[in-house]
C-alpha positions as CSV (number, residue, x, y, z in Angstrom):
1,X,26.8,-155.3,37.0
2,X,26.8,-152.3,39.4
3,X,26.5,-149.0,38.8
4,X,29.8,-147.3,38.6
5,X,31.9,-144.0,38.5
6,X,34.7,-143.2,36.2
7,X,38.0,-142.1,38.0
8,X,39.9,-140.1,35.4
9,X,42.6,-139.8,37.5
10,X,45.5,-137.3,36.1
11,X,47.3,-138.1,33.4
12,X,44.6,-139.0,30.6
13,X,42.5,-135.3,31.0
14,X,45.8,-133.7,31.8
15,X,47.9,-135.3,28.2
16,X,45.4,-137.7,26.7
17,X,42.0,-137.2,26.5
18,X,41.3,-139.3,23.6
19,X,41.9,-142.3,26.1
20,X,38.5,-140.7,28.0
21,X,36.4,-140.1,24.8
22,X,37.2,-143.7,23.7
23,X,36.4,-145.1,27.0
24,X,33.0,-143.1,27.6
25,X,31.9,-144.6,24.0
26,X,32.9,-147.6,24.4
27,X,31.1,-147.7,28.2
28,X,27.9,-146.1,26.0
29,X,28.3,-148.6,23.4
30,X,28.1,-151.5,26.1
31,X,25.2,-149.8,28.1
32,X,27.5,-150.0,30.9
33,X,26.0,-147.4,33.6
34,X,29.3,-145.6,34.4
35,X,28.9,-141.4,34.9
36,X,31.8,-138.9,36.3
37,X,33.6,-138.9,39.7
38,X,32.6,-135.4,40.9
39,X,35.9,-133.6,42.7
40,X,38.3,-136.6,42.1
41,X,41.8,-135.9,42.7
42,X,44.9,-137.3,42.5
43,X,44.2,-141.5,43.7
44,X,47.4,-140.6,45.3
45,X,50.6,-142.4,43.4
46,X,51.2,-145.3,44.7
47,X,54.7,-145.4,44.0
48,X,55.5,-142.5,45.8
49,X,52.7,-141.0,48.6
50,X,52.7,-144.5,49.9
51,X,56.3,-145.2,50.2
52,X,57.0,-141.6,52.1
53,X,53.5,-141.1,54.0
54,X,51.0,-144.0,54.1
55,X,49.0,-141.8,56.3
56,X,48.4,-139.1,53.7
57,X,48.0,-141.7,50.7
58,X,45.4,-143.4,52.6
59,X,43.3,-140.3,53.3
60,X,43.8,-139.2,50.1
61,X,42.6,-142.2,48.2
62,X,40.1,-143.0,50.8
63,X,38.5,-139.3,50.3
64,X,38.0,-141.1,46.4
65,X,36.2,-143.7,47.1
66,X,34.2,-141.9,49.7
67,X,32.9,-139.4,46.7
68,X,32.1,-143.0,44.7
69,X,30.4,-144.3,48.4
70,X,27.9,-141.6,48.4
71,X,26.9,-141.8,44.5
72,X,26.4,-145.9,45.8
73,X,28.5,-146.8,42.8
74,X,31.2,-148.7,42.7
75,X,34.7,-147.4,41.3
76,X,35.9,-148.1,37.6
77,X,39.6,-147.0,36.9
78,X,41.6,-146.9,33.6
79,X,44.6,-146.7,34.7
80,X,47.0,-149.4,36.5
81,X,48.5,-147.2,38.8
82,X,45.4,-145.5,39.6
83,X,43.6,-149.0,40.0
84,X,46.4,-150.3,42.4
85,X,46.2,-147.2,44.8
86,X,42.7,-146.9,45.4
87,X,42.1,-150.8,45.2
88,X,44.4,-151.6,47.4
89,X,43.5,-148.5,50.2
90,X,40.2,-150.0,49.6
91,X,41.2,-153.3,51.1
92,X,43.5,-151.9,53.4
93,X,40.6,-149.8,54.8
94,X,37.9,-152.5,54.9
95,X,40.3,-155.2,56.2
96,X,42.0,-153.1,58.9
97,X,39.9,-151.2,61.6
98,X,42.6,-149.5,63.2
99,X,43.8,-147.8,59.7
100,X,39.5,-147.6,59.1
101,X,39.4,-145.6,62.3
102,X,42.6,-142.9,61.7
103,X,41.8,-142.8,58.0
104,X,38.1,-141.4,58.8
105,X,39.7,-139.4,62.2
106,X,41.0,-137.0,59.1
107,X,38.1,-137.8,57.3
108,X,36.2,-136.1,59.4
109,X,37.7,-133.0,59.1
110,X,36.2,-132.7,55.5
111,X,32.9,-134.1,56.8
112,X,33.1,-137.9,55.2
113,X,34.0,-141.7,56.5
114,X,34.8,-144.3,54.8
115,X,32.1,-147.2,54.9
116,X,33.7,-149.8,52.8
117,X,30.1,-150.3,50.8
118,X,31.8,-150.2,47.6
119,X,34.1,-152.0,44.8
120,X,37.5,-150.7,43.1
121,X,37.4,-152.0,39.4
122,X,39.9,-152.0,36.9
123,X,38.2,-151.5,33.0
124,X,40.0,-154.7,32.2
125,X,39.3,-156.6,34.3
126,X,35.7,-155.2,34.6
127,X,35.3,-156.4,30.6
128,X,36.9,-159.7,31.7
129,X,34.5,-161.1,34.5
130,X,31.1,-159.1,32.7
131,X,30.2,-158.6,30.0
132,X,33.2,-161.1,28.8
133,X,35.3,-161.6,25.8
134,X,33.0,-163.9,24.4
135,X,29.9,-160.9,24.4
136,X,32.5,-158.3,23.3
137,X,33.3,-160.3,20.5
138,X,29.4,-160.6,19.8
139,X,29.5,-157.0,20.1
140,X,32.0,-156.1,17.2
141,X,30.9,-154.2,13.9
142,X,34.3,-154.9,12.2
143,X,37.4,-156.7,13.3
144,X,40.5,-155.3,13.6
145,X,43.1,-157.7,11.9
146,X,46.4,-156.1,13.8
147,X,49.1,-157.4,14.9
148,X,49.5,-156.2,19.3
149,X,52.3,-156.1,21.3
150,X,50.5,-156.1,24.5
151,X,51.9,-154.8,27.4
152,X,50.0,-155.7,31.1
153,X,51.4,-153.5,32.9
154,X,52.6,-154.0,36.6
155,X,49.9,-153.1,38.6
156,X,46.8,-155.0,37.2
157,X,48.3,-158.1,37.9
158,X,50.4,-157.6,41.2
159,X,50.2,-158.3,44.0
160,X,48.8,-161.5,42.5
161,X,46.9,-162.4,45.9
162,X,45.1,-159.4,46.2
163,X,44.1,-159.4,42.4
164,X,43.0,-162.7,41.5
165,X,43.3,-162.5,38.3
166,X,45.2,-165.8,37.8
167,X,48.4,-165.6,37.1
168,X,50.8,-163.0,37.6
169,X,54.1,-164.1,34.8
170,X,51.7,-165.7,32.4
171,X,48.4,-163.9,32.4
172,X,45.9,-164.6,29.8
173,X,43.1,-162.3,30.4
174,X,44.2,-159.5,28.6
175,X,44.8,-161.2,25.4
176,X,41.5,-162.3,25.2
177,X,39.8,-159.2,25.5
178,X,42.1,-157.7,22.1
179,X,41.6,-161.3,20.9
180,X,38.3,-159.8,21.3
181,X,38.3,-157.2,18.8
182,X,39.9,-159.3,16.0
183,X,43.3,-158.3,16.8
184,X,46.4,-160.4,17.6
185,X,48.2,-160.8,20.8
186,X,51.5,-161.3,19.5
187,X,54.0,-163.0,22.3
188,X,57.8,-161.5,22.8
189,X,60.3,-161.4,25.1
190,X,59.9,-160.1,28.3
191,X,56.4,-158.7,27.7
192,X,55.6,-159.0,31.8
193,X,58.5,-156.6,32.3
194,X,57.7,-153.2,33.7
195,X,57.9,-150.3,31.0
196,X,59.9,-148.6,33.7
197,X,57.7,-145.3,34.6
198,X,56.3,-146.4,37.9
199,X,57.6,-146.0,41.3
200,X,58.7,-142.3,40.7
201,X,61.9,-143.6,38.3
202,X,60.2,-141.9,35.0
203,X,60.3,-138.6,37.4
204,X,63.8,-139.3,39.1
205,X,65.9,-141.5,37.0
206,X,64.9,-140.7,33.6
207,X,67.7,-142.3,31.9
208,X,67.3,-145.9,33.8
209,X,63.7,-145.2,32.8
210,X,64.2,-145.0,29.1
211,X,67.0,-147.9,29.4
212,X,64.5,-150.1,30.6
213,X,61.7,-148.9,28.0
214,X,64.4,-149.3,25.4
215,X,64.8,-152.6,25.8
216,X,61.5,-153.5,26.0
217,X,60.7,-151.6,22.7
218,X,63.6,-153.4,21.2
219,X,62.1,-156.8,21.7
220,X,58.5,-155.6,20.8
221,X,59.7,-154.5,17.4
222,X,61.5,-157.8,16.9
223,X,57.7,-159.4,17.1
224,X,56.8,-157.1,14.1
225,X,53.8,-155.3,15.3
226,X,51.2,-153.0,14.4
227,X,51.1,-151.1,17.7
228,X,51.2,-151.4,21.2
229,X,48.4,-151.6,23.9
230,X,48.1,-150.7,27.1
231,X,45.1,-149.9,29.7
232,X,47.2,-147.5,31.7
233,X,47.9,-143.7,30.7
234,X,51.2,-143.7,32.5
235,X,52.9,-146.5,30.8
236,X,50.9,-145.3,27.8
237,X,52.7,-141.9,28.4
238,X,56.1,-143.7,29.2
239,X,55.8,-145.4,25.4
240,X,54.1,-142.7,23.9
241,X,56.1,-139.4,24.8
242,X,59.3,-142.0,25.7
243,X,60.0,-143.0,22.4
244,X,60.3,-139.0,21.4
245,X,62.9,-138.9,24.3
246,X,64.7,-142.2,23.0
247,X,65.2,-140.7,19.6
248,X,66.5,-137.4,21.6
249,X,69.0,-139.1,23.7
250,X,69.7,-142.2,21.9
251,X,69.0,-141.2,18.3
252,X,67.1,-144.7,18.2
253,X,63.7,-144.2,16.2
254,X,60.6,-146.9,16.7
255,X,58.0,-144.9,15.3
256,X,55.5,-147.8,17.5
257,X,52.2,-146.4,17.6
258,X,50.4,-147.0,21.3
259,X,46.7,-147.2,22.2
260,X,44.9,-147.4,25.2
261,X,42.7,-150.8,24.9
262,X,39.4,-148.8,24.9
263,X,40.9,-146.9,21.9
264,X,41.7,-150.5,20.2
265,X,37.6,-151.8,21.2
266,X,36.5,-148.3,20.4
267,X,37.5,-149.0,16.6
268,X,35.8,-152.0,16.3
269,X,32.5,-150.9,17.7
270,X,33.0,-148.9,14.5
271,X,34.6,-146.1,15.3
272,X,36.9,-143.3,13.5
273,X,40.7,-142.8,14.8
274,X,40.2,-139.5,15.0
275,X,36.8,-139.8,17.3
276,X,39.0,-142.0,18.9
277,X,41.9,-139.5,19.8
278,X,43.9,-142.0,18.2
279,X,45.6,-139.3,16.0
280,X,46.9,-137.3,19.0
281,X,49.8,-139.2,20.4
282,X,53.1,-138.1,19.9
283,X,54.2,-140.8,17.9
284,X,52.6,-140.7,14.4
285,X,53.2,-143.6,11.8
286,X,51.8,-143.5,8.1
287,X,51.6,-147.1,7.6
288,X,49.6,-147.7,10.5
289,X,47.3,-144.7,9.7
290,X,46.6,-146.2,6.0
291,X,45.9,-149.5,7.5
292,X,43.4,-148.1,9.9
293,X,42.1,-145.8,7.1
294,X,41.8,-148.9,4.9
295,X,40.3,-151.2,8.1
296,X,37.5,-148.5,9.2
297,X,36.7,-147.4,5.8
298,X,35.7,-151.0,4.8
């Protein structure tokens, strides 16, 4: 495995830093090499620089990867969105000269190029290919008998091509990994379907946003679950704080706890919620809390 650089991107210092803390002890628990990304901004959005100004989003994530370049490490995301800008400006970049050649034209400016020397990784599909879920599984102190609604996530898995990660309406990969941890990946309807935050709709149309996450909670509490579980801050955002807007608007109340799936491996390397940030969503639920209390104190 290469050595690699944790982009933060904005959302998980900015509203959930537990996701962070559970990642960094879960890399350390792994003795994964990872350290930070020095200056990181913004990957850019790809839902929105890229549909106004490809230009701009290319520069922007390019600049990124760049800072990851010059460490010679390759770049490990936690978040979908973040993963699908700067992977795919990676591949843009490497596979197009002409957009290599006016992408490092503004680079210059700053005093960087793009080389194209390194990788874009997702955390997911990092713990997939190496160490496995096999090894993780080798790895856990104490299972974690839930029952997960997992959500994927749109862009981990599409565009399919680009991803390789098999397939894109019936993925597997993800459920092995909270397989993994003891857990289980319950199936319900329409669990490929987008949580509806992306493409700038949480941020325009935040009623068609919480429609469509409506719906979507509606069928994950029909699979009686535990919790939810992501590995993306945004959608973890959209079911976190969108459930407290739900109850505001709709006056429907799911009371679904959501984790971020290093939050999930986190507890059964052993782990305490709280170390965890697990305790500061915005959606609190006292029989999941006894559970885990019950789980981690066994």
């Amino acid at each position: 495995m290469n050595k690699l650089s944790l982009f933060l991107g904005c959302i998980t210092p900015n509203r959930y830093p537990g996701i962070e803390k559970a990642t960094k002890l879960c890399l350390d628990k792994m003795d994964i090499d990872c350290c930070d990304l020095p200056g990181a901004s913004c990957c850019p959005a790809p839902g929105v620089f890229r549909s106004f100004d490809k230009a701009t989003w290319l520069a922007l994530a390019a600049r990124n990867i760049v800072i990851s370049e010059e460490m010679k490490r390759d770049v490990l995301t936690i978040c979908n969105g973040c993963y699908g800008s700067l992977v795919d400006a990676n591949h843009e970049l490497i596979n197009d000269p002409a957009l290599k050649k006016n992408t490092n034209y503004h680079l210059e400016k700053i005093g960087k190029s793009f080389k194209g020397s390194v990788e874009v990784r997702h955390i997911i599909e990092l713990l997939y290919d190496e160490p496995g879920p096999d090894s993780i599984k080798e790895m856990i102190m104490r299972p974690i008998p839930l029952r997960v609604a997992l959500h994927y996530g749109c862009h981990l898995v599409k565009p399919s091509k680009e991803r390789d990660l098999g397939s894109a309406e019936n993925p597997t990969f993800f459920d092995e990994l909270i397989e993994a941890t003891g857990a289980v990946s319950v199936d319900y309807p329409d669990k490929m379907a987008c949580c509806g935050a992306g493409g700038g709709v949480r941020s325009a149309l935040l009623d068609k946003s919480l429609e469509m996450l409506n719906h979507k909670l509606s069928r994950i509490k029909g699979a009686q679950v535990d919790c939810i579980v992501n590995a993306c801050p945004f959608c973890h955002l959209q079911f976190d704080g969108g459930q407290v807007e739900i109850k505001e608007k709709l006056g429907i109340e799911y009371k679904i706890p959501v984790l971020h799936y290093t939050q999930l491996l986190g507890l059964a390397f052993g782990y305490q919620p709280e170390e965890l940030g697990i305790d500061l969503n915005l959606i609190t639920n006292k029989e999941f809390f006894e559970k885990l209390n019950i789980i981690t104190s066994e």
